[in-house]
C-alpha positions as CSV (number, residue, x, y, z in Angstrom):
1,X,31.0,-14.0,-70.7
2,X,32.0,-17.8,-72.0
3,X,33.0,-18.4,-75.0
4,X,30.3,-20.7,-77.0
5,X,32.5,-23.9,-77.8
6,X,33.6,-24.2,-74.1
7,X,30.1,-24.4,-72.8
8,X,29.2,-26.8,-75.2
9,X,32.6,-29.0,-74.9
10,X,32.1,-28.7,-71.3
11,X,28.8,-29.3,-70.7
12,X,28.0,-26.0,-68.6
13,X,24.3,-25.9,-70.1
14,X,23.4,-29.3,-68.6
15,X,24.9,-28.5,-65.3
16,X,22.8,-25.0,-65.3
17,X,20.2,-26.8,-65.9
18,X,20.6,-28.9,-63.2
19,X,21.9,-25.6,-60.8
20,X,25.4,-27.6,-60.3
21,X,27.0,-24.2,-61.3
22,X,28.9,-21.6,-59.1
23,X,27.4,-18.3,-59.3
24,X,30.1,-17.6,-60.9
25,X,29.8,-19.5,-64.1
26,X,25.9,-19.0,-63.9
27,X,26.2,-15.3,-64.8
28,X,28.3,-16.0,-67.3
29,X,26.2,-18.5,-69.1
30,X,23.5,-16.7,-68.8
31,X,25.3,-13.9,-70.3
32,X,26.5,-15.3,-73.4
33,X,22.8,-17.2,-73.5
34,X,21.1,-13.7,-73.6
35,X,23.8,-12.6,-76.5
36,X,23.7,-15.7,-78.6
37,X,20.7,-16.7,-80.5
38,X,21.8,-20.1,-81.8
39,X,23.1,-21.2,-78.5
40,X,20.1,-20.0,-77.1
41,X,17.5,-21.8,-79.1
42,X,20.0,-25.0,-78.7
43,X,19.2,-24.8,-75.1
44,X,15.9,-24.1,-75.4
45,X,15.9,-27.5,-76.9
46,X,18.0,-29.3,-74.2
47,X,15.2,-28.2,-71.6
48,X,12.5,-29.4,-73.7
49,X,14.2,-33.0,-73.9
50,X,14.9,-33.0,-69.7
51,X,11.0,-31.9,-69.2
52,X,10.4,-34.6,-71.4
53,X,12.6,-36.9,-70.5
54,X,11.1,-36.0,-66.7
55,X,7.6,-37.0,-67.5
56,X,8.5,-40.2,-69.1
57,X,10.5,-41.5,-66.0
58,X,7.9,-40.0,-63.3
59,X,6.6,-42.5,-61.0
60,X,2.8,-42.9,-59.6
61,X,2.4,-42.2,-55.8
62,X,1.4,-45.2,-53.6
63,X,-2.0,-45.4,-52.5
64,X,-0.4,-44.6,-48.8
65,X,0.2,-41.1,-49.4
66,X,-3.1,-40.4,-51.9
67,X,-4.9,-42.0,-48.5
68,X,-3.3,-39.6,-46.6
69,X,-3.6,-36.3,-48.5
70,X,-7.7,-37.1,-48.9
71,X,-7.7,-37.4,-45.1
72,X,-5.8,-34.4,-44.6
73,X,-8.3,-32.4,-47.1
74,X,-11.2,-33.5,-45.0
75,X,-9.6,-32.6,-41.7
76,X,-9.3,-29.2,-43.2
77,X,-13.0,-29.1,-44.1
78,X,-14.1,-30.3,-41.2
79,X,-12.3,-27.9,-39.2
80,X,-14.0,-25.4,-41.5
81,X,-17.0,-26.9,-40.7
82,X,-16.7,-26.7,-36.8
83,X,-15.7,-23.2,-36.2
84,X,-19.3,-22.0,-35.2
85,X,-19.0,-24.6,-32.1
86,X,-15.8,-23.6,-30.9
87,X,-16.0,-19.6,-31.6
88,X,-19.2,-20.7,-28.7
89,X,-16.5,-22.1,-26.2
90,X,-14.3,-19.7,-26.7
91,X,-17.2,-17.3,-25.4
92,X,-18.2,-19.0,-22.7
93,X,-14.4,-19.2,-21.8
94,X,-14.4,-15.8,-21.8
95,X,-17.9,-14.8,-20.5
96,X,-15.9,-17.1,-17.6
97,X,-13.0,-15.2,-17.3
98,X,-14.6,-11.8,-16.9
99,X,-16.7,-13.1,-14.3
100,X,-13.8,-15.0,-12.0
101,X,-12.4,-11.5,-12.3
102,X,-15.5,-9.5,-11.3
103,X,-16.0,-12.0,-8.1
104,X,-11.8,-11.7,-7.3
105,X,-12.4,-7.6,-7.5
106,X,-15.1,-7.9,-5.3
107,X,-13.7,-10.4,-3.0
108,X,-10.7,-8.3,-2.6
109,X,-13.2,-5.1,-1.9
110,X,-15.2,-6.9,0.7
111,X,-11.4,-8.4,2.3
112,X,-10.5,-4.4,2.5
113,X,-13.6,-3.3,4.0
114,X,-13.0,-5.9,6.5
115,X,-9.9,-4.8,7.6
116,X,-11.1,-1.4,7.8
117,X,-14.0,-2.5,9.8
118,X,-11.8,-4.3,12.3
119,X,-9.4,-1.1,12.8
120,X,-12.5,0.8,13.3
121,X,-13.7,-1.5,15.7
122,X,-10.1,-1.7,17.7
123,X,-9.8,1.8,17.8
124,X,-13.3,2.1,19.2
125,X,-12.4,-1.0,21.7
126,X,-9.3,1.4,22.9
127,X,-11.8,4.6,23.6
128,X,-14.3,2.9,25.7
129,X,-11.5,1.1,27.4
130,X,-10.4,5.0,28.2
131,X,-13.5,6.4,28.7
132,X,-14.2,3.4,30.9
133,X,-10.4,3.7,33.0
134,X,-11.1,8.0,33.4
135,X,-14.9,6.7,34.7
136,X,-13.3,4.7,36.8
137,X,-10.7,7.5,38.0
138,X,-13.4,10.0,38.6
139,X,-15.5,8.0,40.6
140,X,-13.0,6.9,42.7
141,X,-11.8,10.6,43.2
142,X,-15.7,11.7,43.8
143,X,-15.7,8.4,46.4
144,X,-13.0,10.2,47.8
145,X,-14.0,14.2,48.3
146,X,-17.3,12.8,49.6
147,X,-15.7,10.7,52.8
148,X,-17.0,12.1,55.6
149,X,-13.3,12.1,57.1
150,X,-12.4,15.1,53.9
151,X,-12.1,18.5,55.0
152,X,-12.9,20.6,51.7
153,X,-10.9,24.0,51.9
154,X,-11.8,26.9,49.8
155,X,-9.2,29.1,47.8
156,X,-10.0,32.5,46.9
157,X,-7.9,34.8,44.7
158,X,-6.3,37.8,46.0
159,X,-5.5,41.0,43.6
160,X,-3.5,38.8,40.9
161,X,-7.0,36.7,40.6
162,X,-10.0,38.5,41.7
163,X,-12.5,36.3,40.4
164,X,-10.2,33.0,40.6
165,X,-11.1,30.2,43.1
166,X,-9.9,26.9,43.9
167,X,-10.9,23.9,46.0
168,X,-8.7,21.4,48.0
169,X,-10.5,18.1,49.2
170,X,-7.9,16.6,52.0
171,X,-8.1,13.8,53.7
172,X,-5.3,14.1,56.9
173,X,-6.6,9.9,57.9
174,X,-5.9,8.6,54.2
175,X,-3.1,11.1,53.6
176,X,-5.0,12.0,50.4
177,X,-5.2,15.9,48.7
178,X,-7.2,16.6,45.8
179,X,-7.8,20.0,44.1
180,X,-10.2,21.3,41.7
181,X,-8.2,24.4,39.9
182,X,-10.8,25.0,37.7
183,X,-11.6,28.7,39.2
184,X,-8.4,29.9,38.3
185,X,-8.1,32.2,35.4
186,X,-6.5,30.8,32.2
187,X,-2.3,31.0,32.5
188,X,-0.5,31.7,29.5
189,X,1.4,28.3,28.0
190,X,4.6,29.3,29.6
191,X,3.1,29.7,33.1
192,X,1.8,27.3,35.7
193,X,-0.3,27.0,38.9
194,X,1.9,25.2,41.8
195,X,0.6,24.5,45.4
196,X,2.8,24.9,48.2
197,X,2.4,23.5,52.3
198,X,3.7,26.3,54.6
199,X,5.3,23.6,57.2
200,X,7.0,25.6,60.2
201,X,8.1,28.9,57.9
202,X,9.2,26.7,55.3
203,X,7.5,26.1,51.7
204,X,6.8,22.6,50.6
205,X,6.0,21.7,47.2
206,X,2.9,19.7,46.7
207,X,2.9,20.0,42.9
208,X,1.5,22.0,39.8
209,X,-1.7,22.4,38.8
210,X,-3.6,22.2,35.5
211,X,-6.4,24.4,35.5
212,X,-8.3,21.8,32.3
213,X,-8.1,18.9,35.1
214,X,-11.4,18.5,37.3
215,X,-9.1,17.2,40.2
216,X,-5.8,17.0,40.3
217,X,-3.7,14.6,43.0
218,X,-1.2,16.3,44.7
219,X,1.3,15.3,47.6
220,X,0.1,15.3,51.1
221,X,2.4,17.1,53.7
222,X,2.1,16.1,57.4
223,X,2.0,19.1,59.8
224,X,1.4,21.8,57.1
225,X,-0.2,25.4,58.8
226,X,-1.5,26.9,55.3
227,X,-1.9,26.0,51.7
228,X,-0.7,28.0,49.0
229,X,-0.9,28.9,45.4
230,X,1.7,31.2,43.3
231,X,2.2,31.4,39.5
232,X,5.5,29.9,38.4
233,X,7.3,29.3,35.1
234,X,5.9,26.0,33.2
235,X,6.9,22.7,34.7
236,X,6.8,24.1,38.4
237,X,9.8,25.6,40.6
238,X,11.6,24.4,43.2
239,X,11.0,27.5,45.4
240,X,7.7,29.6,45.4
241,X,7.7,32.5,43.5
242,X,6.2,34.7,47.0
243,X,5.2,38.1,45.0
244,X,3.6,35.5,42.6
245,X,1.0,34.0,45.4
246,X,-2.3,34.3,44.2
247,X,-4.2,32.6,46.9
248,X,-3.7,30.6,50.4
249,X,-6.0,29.2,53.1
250,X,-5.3,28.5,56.4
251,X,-5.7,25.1,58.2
């Protein structure tokens, strides 16, 4: 707290009243204000003369800035006023929006079942091309079988395959041998069919055969006395398997 003749020697209550005090100082003038009743009624009076003194000096406003502040109250009114028209726009913006969306979903559905249609399509395009190459194979083959220069040799099965036959279509002018396998009984998956051309005592291997094959190609062998089948591990053997002979026809 400030002692009362200070403030008043030094003029603190005119510069709190015009805030030109530290903080400081203001508490402490406030302090002794709120503990001294003469000194606060004498500053009661000193703001009383500066309101006074305020009102005598103010000065009217140019016409500029009333001309301004009536124009910016009407702009606010009329802004007021024209809400309704563009709470409308901002629906139609949005009744917009939704419906650029709707047509980008559906755009982007049809674009997918597009691309799906055209993979369908390819893959379908890769089966009849397939269908159309095996056609093609089987024909030829059937062309084949049916020249009048094939001899068609029957197979039967022995002991090991009682019920099992095969056919062998060759051709000795074209060098061509084809053989239907599909008498044979069913071989386990380890086990194989394999053909063999008895040439002068001596086994020749013509291939394996796949019993779920219709006709398989196998290697022609010049001079051959006798065909031959055995059973033999998967993949074929080198050398026939002779207690494994299942059947054999002689040329």
């Amino acid at each position: 707290m400030i002692d009362k003749k200070r403030i008043l020697e030094e003029g603190l209550l005119e510069l709190y009243l015009t805030e030109e005090l530290s903080e400081e100082l203001t508490i402490a003038v406030e302090e002794t204000l709120e503990k001294d009743k003469e000194l606060k009624e004498h500053f009661d009076a000193l703001e009383a003369d500066f309101e006074r003194m305020g009102m005598e000096q103010a000065i009217a406003p140019p016409n500029a800035i009333k001309v301004r502040l009536k124009n910016a109250i009407n702009q606010t009114e009329a802004t007021k006023t024209n809400w309704v028209p563009l709470s409308i726009a901002a629906g139609f913006a949005l009744i917009f929006g939704l419906s650029t969306f709707w047509l980008y979903v559906k755009w982007q559905g049809a674009e997918s079942n597009l691309s799906t249609l055209q993979s369908q399509t390819s893959q379908l395009q890769r089966k009849m091309d397939n269908l159309e190459s095996e056609f093609r194979l089987t024909s030829n083959r059937f062309e084949s079988i049916n020249n009048p220069d094939v001899v068609p040799l029957v197979l039967y099965g022995n002991q090991k395959a009682p019920n099992g036959k095969a056919v062998a279509y060759v051709n000795h002018k074209s060098h061509l041998v084809l053989v239907n396998p599909k008498g044979l009984p069913t071989l386990p998956k380890d086990k194989t069919y394999q053909m063999w051309s008895d040439v002068n005592g001596e086994m020749i291997n013509m291939g394996t055969l796949r019993t779920d094959n219709e006709l398989v190609p196998l290697k022609y062998i010049e001079n051959a006395e006798s065909l031959n089948i055995t059973i033999e591990p998967a993949g074929g053997s080198d050398h026939p398997t002779v207690e494994e002979l299942v059947s054999y026809v002689i040329l």
